[in-house]
C-alpha atoms as a printed R data frame, in Angstrom:
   type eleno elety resid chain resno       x       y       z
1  ATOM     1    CA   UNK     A     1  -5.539   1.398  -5.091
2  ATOM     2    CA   UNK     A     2  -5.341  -0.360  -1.738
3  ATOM     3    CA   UNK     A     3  -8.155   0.831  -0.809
4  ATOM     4    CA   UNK     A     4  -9.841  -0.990  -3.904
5  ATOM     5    CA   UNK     A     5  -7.731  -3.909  -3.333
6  ATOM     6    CA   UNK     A     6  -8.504  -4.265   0.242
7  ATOM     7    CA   UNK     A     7 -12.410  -4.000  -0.141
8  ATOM     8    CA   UNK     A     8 -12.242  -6.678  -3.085
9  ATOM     9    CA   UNK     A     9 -10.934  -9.124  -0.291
10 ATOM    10    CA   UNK     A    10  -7.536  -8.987  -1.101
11 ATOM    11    CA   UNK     A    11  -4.690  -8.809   1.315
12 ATOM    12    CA   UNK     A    12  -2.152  -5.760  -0.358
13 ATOM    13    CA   UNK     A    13   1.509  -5.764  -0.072
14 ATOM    14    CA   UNK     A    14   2.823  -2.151  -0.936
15 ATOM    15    CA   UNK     A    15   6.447  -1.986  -1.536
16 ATOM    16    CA   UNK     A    16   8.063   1.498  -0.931
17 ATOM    17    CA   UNK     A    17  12.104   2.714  -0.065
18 ATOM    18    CA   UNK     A    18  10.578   4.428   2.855
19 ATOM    19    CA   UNK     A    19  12.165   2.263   5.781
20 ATOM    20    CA   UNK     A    20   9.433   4.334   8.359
21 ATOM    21    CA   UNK     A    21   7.074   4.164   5.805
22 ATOM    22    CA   UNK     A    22   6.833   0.256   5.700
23 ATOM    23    CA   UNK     A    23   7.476  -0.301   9.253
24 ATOM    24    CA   UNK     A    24   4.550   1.347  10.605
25 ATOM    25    CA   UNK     A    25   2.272  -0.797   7.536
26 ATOM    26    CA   UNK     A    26   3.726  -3.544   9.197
27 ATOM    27    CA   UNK     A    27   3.106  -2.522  12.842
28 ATOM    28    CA   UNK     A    28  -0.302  -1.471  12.240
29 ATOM    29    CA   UNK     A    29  -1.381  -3.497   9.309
30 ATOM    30    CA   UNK     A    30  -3.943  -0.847   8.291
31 ATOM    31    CA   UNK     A    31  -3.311   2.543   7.393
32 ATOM    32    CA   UNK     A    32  -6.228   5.862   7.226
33 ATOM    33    CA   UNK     A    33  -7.875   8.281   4.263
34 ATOM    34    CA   UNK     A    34  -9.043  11.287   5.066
35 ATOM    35    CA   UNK     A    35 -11.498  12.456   2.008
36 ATOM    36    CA   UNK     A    36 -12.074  16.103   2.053
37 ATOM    37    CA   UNK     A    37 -15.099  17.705  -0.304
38 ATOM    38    CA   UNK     A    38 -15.228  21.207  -0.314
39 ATOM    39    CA   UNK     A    39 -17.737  22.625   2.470
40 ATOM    40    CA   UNK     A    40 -18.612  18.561   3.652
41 ATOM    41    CA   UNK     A    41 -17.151  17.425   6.544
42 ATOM    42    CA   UNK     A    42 -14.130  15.052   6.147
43 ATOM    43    CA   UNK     A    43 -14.414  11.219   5.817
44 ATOM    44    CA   UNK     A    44 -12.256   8.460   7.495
45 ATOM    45    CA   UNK     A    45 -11.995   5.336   6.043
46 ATOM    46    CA   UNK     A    46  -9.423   2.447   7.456
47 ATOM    47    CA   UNK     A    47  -7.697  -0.029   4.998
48 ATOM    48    CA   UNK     A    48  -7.122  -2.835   6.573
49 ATOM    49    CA   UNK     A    49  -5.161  -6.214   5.722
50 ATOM    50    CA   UNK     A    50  -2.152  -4.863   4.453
51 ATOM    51    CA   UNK     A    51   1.523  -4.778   4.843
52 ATOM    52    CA   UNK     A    52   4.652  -3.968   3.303
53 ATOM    53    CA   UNK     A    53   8.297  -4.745   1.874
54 ATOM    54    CA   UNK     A    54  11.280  -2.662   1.491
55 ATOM    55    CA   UNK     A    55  12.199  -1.959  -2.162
56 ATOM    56    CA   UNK     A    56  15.852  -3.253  -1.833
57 ATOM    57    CA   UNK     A    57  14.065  -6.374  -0.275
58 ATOM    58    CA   UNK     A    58  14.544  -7.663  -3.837
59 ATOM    59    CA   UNK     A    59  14.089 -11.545  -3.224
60 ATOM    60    CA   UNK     A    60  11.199 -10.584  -0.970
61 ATOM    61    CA   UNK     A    61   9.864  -8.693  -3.994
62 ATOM    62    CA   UNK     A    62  10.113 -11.002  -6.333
63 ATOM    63    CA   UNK     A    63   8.026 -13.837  -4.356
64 ATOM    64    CA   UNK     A    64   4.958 -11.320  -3.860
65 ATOM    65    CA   UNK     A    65   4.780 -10.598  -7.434
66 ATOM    66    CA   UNK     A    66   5.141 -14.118  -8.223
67 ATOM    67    CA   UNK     A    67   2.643 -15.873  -5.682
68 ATOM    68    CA   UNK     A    68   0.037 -12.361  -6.452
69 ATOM    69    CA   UNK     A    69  -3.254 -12.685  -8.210
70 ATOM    70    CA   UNK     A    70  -3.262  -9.383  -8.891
71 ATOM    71    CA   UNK     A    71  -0.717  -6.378  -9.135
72 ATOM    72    CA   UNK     A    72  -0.869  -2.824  -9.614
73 ATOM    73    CA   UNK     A    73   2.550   0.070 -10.065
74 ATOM    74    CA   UNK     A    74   2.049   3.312  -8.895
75 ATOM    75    CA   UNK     A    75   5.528   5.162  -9.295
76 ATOM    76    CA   UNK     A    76   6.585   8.500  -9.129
77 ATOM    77    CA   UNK     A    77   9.003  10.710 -11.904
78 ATOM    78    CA   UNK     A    78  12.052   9.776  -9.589
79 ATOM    79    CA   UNK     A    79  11.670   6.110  -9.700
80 ATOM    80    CA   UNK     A    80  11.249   5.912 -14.149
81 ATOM    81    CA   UNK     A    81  14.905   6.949 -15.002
């Protein structure tokens, strides 16, 4: 999805629990894909414009949700108790 995000113009904020995780998204501010098809040599493709926020960040949270024109959830089993 950031990828999406990030080509329609838009600046994406993932938020994660992974401390690492969100550090290095906010070091870097772009992360890589690596598409592989079959017998076709891989693809690279930088997102760029992003960052991130720590999960327990709650207030933090809260005022990128509120201030976003657009958001997206992508969760896994562990986090839908």
């Amino acid at each position: 999805m950031g990828r999406i995000f990030g080509t329609g113009g838009w600046e994406v904020v993932f938020v994660d629990i992974d401390w690492k995780l969100i550090d290095r998204l906010n070091l870097d501010r772009r992360y890589q894909i690596i598409i592989k098809k079959n017998n076709e040599p891989d693809r690279d493709i930088l997102v760029s414009n992003v960052r991130g926020i720590h999960s327990s960040d709650t207030q933090a949270v809260v005022r990128e949700i509120a201030a976003a024109d657009l958001v997206a959830a992508s969760v896994g089993k562990k986090a839908l108790p």
